[in-house]
Each structure stands twice: as structure tokens, then as C-alpha cells.
Biopython code that builds the backbone (N, CA, C, O; Angstrom):
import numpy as np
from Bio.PDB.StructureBuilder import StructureBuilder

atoms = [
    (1, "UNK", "N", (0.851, -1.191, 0.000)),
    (1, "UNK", "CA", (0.000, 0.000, 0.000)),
    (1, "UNK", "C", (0.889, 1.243, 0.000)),
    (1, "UNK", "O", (1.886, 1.325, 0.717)),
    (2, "UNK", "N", (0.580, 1.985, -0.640)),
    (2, "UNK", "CA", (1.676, 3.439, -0.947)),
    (2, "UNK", "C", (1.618, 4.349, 0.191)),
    (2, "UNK", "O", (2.458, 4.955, 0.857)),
    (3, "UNK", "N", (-0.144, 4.204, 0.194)),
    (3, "UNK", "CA", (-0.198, 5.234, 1.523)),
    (3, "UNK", "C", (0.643, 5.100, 3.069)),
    (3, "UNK", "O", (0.550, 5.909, 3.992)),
    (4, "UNK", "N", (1.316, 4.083, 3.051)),
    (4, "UNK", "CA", (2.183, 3.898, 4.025)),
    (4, "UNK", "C", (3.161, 4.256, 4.009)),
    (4, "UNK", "O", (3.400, 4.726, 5.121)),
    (5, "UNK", "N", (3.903, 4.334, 3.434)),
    (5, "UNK", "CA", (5.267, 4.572, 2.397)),
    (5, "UNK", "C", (5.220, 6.431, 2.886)),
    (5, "UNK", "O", (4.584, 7.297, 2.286)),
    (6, "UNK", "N", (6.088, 6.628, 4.114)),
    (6, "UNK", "CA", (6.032, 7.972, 4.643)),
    (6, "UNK", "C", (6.993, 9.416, 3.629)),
    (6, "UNK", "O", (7.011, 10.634, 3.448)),
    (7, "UNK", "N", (7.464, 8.502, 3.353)),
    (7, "UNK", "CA", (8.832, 9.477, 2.424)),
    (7, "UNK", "C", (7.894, 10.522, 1.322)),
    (7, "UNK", "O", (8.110, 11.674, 1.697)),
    (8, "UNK", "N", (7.238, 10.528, 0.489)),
    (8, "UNK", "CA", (6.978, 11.506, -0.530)),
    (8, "UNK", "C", (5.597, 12.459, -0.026)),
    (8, "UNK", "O", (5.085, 13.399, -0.634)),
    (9, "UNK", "N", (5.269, 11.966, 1.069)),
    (9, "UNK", "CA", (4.163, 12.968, 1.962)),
    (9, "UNK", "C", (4.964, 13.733, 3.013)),
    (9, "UNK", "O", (4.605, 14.788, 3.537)),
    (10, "UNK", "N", (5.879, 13.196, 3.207)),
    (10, "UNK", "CA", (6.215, 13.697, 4.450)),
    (10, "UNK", "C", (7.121, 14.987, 3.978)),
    (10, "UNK", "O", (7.318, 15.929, 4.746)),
    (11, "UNK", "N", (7.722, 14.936, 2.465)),
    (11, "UNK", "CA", (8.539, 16.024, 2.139)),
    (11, "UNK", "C", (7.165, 17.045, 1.731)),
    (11, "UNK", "O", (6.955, 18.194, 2.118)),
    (12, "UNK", "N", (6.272, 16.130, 0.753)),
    (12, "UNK", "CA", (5.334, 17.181, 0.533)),
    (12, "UNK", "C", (4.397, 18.261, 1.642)),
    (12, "UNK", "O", (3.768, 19.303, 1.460)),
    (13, "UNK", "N", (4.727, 17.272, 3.025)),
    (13, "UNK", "CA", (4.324, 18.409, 4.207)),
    (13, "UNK", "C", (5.105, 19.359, 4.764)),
    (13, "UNK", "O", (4.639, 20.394, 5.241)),
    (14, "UNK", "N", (6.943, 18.937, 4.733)),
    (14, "UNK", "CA", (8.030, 19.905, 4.811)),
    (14, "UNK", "C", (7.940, 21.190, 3.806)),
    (14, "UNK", "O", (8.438, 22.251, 4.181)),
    (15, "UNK", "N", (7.442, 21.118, 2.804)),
    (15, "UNK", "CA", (7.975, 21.935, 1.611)),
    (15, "UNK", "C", (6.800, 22.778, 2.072)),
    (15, "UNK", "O", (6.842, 23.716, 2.867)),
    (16, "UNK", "N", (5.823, 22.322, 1.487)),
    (16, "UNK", "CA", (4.282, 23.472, 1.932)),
    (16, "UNK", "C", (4.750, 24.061, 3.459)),
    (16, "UNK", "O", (4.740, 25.291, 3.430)),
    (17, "UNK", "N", (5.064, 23.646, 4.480)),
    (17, "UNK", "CA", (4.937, 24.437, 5.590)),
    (17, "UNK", "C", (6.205, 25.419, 5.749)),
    (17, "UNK", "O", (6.200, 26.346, 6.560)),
    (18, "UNK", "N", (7.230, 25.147, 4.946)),
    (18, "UNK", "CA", (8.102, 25.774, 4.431)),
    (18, "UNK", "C", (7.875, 27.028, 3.840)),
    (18, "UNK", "O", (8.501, 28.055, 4.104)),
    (19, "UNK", "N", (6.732, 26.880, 2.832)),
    (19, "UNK", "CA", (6.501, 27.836, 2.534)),
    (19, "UNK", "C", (5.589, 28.696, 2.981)),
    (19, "UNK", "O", (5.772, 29.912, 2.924)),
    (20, "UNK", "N", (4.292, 28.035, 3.573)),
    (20, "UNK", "CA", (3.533, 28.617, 4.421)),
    (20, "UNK", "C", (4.271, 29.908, 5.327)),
    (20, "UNK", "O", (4.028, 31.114, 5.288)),
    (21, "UNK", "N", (5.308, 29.106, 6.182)),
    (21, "UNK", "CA", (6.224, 29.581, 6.879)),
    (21, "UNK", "C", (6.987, 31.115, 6.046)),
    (21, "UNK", "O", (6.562, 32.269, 6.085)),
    (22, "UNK", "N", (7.841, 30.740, 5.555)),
    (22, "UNK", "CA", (8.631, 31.663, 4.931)),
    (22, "UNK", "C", (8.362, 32.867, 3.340)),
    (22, "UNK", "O", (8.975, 33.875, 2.987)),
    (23, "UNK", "N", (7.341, 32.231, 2.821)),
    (23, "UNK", "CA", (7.367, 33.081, 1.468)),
    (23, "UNK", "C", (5.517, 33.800, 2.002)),
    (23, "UNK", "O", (5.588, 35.027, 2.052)),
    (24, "UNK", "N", (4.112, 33.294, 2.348)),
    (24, "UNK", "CA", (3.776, 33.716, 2.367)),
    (24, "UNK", "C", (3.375, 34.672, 3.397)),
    (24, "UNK", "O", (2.351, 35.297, 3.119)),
    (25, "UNK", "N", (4.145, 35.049, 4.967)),
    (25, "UNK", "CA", (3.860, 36.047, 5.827)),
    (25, "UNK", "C", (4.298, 37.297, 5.585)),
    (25, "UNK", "O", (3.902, 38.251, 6.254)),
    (26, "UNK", "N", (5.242, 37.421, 4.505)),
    (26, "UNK", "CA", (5.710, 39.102, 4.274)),
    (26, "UNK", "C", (4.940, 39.097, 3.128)),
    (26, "UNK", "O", (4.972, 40.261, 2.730)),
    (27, "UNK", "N", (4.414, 38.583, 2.543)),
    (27, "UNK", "CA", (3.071, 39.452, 1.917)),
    (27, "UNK", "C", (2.188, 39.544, 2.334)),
    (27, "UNK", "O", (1.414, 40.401, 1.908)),
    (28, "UNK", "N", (1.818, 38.665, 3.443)),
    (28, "UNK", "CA", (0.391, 39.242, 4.032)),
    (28, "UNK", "C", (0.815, 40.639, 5.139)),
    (28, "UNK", "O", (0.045, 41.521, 5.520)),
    (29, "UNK", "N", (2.348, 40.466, 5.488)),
    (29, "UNK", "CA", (2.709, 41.875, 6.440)),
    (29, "UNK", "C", (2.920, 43.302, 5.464)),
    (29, "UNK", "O", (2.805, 44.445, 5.905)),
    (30, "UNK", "N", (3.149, 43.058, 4.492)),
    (30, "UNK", "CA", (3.449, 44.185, 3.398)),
    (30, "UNK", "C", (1.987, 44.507, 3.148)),
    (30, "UNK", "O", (1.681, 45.694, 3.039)),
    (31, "UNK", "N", (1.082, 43.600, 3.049)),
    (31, "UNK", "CA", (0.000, 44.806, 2.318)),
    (31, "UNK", "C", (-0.699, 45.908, 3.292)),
    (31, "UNK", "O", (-0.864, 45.722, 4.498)),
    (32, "UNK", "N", (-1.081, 47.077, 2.591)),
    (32, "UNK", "CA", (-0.988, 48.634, 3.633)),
    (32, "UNK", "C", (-2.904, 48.208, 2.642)),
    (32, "UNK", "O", (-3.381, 47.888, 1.553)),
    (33, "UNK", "N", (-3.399, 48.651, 4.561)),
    (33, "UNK", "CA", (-5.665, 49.016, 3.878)),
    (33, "UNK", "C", (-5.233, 50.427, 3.198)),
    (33, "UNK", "O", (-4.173, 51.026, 3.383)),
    (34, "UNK", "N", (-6.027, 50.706, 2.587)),
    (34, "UNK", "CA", (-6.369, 52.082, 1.536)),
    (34, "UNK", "C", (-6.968, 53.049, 2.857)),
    (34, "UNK", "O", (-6.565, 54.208, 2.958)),
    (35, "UNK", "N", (-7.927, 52.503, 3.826)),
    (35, "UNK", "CA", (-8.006, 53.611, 4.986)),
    (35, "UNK", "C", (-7.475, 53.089, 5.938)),
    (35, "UNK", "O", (-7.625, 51.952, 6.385)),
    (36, "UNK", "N", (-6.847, 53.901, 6.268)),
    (36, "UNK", "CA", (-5.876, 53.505, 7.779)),
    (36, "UNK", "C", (-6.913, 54.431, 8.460)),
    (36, "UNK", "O", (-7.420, 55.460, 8.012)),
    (37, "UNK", "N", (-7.132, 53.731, 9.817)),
    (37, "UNK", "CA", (-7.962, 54.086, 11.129)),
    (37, "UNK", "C", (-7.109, 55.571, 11.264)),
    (37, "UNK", "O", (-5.966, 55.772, 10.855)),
    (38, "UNK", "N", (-8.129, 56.680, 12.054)),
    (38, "UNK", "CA", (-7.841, 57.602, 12.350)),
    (38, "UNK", "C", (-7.919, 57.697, 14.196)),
    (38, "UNK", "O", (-8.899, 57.229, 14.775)),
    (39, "UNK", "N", (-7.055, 58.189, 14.778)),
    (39, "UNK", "CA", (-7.087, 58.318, 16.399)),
    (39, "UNK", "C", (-7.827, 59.119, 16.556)),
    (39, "UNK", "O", (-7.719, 60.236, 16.051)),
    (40, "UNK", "N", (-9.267, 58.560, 17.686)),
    (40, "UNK", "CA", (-9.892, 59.645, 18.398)),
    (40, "UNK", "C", (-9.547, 60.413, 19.212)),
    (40, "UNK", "O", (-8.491, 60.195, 19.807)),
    (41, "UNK", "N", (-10.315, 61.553, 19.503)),
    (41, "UNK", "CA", (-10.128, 62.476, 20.193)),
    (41, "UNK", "C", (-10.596, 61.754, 21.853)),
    (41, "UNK", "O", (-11.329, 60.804, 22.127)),
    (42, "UNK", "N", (-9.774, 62.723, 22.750)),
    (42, "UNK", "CA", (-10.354, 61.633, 24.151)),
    (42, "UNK", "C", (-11.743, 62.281, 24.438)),
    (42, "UNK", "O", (-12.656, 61.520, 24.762)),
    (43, "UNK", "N", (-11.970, 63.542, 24.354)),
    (43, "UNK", "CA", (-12.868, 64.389, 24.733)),
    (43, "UNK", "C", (-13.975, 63.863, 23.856)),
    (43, "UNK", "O", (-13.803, 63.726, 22.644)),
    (44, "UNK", "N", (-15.209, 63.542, 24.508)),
    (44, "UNK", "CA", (-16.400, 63.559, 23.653)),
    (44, "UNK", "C", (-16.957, 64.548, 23.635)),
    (44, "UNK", "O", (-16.957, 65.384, 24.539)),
    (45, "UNK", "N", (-17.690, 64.630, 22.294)),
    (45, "UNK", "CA", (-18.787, 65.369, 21.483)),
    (45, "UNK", "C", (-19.622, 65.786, 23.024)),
    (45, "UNK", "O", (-19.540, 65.009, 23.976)),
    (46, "UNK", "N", (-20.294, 66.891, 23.110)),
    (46, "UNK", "CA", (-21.170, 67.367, 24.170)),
    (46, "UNK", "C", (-22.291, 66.828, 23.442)),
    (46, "UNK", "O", (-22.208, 66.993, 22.225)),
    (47, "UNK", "N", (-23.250, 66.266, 23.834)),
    (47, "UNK", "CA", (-24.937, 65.949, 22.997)),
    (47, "UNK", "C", (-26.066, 67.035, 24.351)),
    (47, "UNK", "O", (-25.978, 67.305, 25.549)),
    (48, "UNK", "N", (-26.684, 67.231, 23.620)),
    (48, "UNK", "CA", (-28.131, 68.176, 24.175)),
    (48, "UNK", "C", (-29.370, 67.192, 24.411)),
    (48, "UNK", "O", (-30.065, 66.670, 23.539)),
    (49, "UNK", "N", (-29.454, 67.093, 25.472)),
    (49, "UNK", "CA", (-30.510, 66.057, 25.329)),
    (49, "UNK", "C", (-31.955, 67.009, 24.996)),
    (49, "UNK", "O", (-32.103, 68.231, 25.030)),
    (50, "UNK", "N", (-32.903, 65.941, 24.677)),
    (50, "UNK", "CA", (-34.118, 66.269, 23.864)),
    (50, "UNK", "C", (-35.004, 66.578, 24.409)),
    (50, "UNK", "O", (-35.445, 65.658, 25.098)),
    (51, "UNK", "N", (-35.679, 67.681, 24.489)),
    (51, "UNK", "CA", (-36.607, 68.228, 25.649)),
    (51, "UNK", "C", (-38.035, 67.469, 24.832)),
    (51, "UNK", "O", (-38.201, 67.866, 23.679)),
    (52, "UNK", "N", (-38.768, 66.714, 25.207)),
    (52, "UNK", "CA", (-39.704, 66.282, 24.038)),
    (52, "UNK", "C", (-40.948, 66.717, 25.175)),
    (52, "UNK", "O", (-40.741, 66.657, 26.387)),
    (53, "UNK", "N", (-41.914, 67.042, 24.742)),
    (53, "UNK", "CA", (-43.381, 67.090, 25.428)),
    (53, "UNK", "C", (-44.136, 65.845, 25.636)),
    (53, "UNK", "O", (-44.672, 65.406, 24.618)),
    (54, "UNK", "N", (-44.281, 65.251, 26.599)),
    (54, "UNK", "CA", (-45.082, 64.017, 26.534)),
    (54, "UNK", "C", (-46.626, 63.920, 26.863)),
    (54, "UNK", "O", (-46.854, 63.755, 28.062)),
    (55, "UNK", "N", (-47.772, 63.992, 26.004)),
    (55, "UNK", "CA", (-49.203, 63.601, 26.146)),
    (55, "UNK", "C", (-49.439, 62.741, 26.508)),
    (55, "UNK", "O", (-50.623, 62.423, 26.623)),
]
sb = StructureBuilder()
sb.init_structure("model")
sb.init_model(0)
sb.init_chain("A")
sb.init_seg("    ")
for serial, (resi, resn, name, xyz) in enumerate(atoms, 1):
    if name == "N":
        sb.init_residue(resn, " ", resi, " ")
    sb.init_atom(name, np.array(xyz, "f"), 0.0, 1.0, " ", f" {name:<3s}", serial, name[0])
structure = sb.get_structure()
């Protein structure tokens, strides 16, 4: 049975995690979002609360 036979899976799991590892994390660290978050202000907005008439 082949599927036993550890040698040509076992490189094919070295190589992929190899690369997993090494070629694809600096492209997922290199790409820049189109909006970068802006820092809030600490101070909040004053709000008016709503004088409403109730019937």
C-alpha cells in the first residue's frame, strides 16, 4: 500500500509548511488598507438632550 510509504508525503508536508512559513507572511505583512484608522479624540462630542413634550 503506498499510503504507508512515509517518504513523498512527508517532504510534501516539509515543503508546503516551508513555505507557508517563509514566502507567504511578508506578503500578508506588506499589504498597507487604503483607509488607515484615524485616532480619536479623548474628549467627547457634548450631545443636548431632547426636551420632548409628553401627552
Amino acid at each position: 500500500m503506498p499510503q504507508l510509504n512515509p517518504a513523498p508525503w512527508l517532504m510534501i508536508l516539509v515543503f508546503s509548511w516551508l513555505i507557508f512559513i517563509t514566502i507567504i507572511p511578508p506578503k500578508v505583512i506588506a499589504h498597507h488598507f487604503p483607509n488607515e484608522p484615524t485616532s480619536r479624540t479623548a474628549q467627547m462630542p457634548k450631545t443636548n438632550p431632547w426636551n420632548w413634550p409628553w401627552h
